[in-house]
N, C-alpha and C positions, 0 to 999 in steps of 0.2 A: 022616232028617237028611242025609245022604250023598246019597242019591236027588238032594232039595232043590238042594243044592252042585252038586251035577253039573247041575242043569237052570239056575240061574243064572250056574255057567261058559260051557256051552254058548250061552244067549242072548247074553252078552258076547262070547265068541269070533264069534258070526254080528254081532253090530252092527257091529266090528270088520273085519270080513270085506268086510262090504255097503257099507263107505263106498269110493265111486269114486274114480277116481284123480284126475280134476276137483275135486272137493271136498277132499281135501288139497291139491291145488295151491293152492288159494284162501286155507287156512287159511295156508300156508306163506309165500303173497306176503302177504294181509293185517300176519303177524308181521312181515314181513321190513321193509314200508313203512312201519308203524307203528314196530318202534323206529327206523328213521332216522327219524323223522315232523318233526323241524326242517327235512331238507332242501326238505319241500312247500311252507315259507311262503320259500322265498328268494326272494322276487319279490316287490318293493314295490306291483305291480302289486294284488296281493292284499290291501292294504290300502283302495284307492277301491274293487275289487269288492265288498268288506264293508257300507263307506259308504256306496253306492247302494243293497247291499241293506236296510240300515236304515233309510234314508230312504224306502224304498218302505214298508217295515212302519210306519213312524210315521204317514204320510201316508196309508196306504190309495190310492195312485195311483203311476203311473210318469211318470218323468222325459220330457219332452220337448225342453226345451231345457238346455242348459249351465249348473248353479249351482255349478260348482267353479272355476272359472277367472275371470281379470277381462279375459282374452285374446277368450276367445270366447264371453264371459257372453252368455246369450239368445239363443244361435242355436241352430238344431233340434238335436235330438241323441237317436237312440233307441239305447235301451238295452237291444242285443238277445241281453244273456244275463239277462235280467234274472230269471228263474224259478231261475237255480242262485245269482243272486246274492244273491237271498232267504234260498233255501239255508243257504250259509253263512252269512247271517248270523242267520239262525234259531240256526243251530250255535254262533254264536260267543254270543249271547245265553243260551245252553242251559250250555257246559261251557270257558266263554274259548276259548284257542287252541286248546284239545287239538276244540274242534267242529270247524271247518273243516279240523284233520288227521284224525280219524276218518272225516269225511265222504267226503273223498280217497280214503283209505286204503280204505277198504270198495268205494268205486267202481272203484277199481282193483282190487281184489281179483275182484271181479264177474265184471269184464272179461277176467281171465285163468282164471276156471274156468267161464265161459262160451266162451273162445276153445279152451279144452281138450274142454269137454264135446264141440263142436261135430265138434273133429279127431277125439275117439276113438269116434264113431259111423262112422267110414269106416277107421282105422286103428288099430292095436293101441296103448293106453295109454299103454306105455313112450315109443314113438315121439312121441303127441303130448303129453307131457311133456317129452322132451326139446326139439320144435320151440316150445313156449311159452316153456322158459328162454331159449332164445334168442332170443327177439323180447324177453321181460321186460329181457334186456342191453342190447339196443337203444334199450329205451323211455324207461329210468331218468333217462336227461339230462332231459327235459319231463316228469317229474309233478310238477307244482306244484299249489299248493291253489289252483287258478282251474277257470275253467268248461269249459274244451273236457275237462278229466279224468272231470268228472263225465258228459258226454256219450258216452264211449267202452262201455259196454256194449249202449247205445242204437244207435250208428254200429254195432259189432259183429252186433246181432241184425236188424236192418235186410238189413245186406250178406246176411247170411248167410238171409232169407229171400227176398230178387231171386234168389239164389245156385239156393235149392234148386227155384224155379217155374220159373227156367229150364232147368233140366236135367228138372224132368215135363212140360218145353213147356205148362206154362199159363200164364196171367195172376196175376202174385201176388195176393194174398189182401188183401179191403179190410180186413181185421184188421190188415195192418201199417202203414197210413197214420197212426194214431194215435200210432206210433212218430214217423215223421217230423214229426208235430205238436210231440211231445214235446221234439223236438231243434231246433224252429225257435222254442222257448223258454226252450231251455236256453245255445245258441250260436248262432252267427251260421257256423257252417262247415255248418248242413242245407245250404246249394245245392252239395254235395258230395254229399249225399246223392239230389239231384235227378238229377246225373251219373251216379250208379250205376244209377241207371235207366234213361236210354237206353244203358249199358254191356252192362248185364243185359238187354236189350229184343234187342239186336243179334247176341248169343248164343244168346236163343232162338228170332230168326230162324234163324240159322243152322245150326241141330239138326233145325230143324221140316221137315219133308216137305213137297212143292213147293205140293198141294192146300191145305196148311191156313196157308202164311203169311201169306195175307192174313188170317187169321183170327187169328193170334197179332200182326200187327202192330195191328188193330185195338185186340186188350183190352189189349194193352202200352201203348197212347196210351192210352186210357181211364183205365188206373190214372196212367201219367204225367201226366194232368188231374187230377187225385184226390189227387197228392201234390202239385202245384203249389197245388191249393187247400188243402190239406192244411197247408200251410207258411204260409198267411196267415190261420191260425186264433191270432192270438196279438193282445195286445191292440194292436198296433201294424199289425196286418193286412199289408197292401201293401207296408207301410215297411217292416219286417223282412226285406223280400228286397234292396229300393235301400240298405237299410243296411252287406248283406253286402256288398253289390256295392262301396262303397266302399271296402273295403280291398283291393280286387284294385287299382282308380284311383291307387297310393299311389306310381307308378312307383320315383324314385331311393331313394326313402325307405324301401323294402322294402330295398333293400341296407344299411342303417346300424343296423336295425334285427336283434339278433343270432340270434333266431328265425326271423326271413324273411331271411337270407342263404342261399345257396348252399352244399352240403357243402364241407367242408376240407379235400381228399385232401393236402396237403404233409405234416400226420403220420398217421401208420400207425393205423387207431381200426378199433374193435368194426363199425363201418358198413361199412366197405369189406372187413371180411375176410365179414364176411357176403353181401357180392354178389361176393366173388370165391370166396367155397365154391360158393356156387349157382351160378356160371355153370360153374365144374369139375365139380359134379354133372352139370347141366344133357346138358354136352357128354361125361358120362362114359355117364351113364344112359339119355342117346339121350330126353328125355323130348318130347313131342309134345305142343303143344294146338294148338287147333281156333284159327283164324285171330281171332276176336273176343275171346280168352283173350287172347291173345299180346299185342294192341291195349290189353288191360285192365292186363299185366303191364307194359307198356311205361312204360301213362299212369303208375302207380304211381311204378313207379322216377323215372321224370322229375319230379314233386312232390319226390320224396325228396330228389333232388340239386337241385331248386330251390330248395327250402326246406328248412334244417333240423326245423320243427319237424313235417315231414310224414314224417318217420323214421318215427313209431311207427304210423300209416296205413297204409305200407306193411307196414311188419314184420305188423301185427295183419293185411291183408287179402288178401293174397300168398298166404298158405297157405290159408286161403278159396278163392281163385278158382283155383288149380291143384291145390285135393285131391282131385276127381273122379275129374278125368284122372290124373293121377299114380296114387293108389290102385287104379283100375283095370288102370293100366299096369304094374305093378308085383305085381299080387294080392295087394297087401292087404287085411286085416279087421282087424276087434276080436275079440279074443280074446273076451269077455263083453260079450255086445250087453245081458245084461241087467243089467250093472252100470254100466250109466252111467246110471242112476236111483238115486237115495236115499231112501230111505222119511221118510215126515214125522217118526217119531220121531228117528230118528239127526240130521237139520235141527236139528230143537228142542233136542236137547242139546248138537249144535255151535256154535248162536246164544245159549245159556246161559250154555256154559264160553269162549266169546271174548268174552261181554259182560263177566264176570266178571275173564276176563284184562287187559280195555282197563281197567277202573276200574284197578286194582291197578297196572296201566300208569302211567297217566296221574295216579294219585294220588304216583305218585314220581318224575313227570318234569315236568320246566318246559319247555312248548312255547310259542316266540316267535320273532316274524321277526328276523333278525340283525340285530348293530348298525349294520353298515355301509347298512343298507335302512330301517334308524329309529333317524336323529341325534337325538334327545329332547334332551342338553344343549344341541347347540347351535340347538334350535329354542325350547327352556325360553329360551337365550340373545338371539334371535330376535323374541320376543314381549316381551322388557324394551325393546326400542328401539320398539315399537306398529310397525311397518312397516307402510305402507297397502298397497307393493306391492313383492314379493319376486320377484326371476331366481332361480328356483332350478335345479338339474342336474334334468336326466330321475329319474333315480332315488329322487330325493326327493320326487316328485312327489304318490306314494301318502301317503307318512307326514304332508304337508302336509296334505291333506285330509280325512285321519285328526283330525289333531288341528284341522280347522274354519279352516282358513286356504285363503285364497283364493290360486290357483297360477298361474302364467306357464304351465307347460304339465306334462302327466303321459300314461300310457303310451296313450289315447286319442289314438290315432294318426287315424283316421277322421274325429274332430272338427275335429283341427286342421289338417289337408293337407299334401299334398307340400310346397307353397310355404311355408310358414310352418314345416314341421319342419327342412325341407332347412336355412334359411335362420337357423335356431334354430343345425341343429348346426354351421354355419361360421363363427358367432358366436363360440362357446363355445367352438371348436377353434383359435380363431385364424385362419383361415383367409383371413379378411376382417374386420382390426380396424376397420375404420369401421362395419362393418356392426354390431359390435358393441356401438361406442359411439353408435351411432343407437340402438340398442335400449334402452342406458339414456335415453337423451333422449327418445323418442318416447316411451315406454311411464311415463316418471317415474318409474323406478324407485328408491326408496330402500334396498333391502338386498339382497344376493347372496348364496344360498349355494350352494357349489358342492362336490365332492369334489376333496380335493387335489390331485388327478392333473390336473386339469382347467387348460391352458395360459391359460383366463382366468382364474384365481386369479394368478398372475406380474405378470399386468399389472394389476389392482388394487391390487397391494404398490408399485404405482410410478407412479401417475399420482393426481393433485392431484384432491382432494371424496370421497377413499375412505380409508377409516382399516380396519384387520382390526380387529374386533371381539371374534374366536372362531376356537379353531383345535382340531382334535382328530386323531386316525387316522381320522376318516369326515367328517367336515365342515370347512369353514372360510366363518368368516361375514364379510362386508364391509358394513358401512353407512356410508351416506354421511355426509359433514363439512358444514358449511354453505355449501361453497365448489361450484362444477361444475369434473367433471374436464373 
């Protein structure tokens, strides 16, 4: 009996033993996302991603042109995340809100015990835990329950295979095209991915010995053909890439829009102490890379201060493309090169006792997007006046079309263009009251609803054919009077 005991302790003590440091991290950020898992759906945006995905599932076909809008009803419109938007809304059909934050949740979990596994095969454990929590800091502002989240373990395993055939000076592997497939279905940022590949191309020129470059530029374009067709494997083919291409066209309109603005250095943030550790490292440590490294670290950072929501790009890819050289420079290893595998038992009991733990979760928490991103009274308010055609704010855009109402405009930025958002947001800003009162006359609009804050609500309160209807902490409705303002 004793004997027994002792051999059941000892198998638990090694199960115990054998789980990698990657695989708690995973565990660790999954719990960590999941119980904030309200903060994923703070983005109204996440409400029209849903809706397309269920209208793809009803319809068995995808969307071509515009059926949410009466702005830009009928004109082309692909919908190039349209495989995560399924997704979720597979998820929300499956388990309500708590699907499309599980969905998240475990994608982002993926993503950082894959971005761990990756570091602790060149560095010691500890180290590449502690360089995950600090990109996990980093990342936290932009995980929301939308599609570029789900794409990041995808973007991860990708990088990090251009990463490893450049440093064996080969041509990567036609086995990771399928990946890029994957991603030019899931999001509309694959032509990011396209980029890493002549990033990675130009690197393993640069390693390669003088005899064989023309030989590695050769299979480097080969697969670069491979992934380009690789990216038109989706049901939208061609148009999937003119589609990405449109949001780069977005020019003023990238600045007003809070994600594609520029970093914020006037207060002190987690971003900036992070590129000023690294650079004190940097210049403490004397660290070295090869001239196409440096070009790659450079392009990074510049995304990251261009846009805010290319923060977590950077953070996740940075330690990617400088852990070679560093670890080398540095003589670093992994303590246990054989424990960054997990055997399939220890998996299965980890995917058991977390399935277990999310019901148990999720059966005592009410997961839903915040009030102020779905006005229900005063859109319940909204629908008693029948309005044919409603101004409503950006914000409100998604939970319009959530609940089958036709929108003036929502976070499909690409659909509706520079000229018509710019001209939206000077409307609604005051900026140009004629402009805005063309908008009601042109467009016929009979109901407004706006967020309080919103300097056209003021002049609604004061100008003749507009009566306030509906007023709360997140909405206020104005329908019109029989009279024209």
């Amino acid at each position: 009996m004793s004997t027994e005991a002792g051999s059941i302790q000892r198998e638990k003590a090694f199960s115990l033993a054998d789980v990698p440091a990657w695989l708690w991290l995973g565990i660790g950020v999954y719990a960590l996302v999941l119980i904030g898992g309200r903060s994923l759906l703070n983005d109204s945006d996440t409400y029209w991603q849903i809706a397309v995905g269920q209208w793809i599932l009803d319809h068995h076909a995808l969307p071509r042109v515009d059926i949410y809008s009466f702005t830009k009803a009928g004109e082309p419109w692909t919908s190039s995340s349209w495989l995560a938007q399924v997704l979720y809304a597979t998820g929300y059909q499956l388990a309500g809100w708590t699907g499309p934050v599980v969905l998240a949740a475990t994608c982002i979990a993926v993503t950082f015990a894959l971005f761990a596994h990756i570091l602790s095969r060149r560095i010691p454990a500890a180290y590449a835990v502690a360089v995950a929590m600090v990109v996990l800091a980093l990342s936290m502002g932009h995980f929301l329950a939308r599609p570029h989240v789900l794409v990041l373990p995808t973007m991860l395993a990708w990088a990090n295979g251009l990463m490893l055939a450049s440093e064996r000076g080969q041509a990567p592997s036609p086995w990771l095209l399928p990946l890029i497939a994957l991603w030019a279905n899931l999001h509309g940022g694959f032509v990011f991915g396209l980029v890493l590949v002549g990033a990675f191309a130009l690197d393993a020129l640069w390693n390669a010995d003088r005899a064989q470059r023309k030989s590695v530029v050769l299979r480097w374009a080969a697969f670069g053909i491979g992934a380009l067709v690789a990216c038109c494997a989706t049901p939208y083919g061609w148009g999937s890439i003119l589609a990405a291409r449109k949001i780069l066209d977005l020019g003023e309109l990238l600045h007003l829009i809070y994600e594609w603005m520029p970093a914020d250095f006037s207060k002190f943030s987690v971003f900036e102490l992070a590129i000023l550790m690294l650079i004190g490292g940097a210049l403490y440590g004397g660290v070295k890379l090869t001239p196409p490294r440096i070009a790659l670290v450079l392009g990074l950072l510049h995304m990251a201060l261009s846009h805010v929501r290319n923060v977590e790009i950077f953070a996740l890819l940075l330690p990617i493309v400088v852990l070679a050289p560093v670890a080398s420079q540095f003589a670093l290893r992994p303590a246990w090169l054989a424990r960054t595998g997990a055997p399939m038992p220890v998996m299965a009991a980890v995917l058991v006792l977390l399935g277990g733990w999310t019901w148990l979760l999720a059966a005592n928490t009410t997961f839903a997007p915040p009030e102020n991103q779905s006005p229900s009274a005063a859109v319940d308010a909204l629908k008693a006046h029948n309005p044919r055609r409603v101004l409503n704010d950006l914000p409100f855009g998604g939970y319009l079309i959530w609940r089958q109402m036709p929108v003036f405009i929502d976070g499909r930025a690409e659909l509706y263009g520079e000229a018509f958002d710019v001209a939206y947001y000077r409307a609604l800003q005051l900026k140009d009251v004629n402009q805005f009162l063309d908008i009601l006359k042109t467009w016929d609009i009979d109901a407004v609803l706006l967020t309080p804050h919103t300097p056209a609500v003021g002049l609604l309160d004061h100008i003749g054919g507009w009566r306030r209807a509906y007023a709360d902490e997140n909405a206020v409705l104005h329908v019109r009077t029989a009279g024209r303002p």
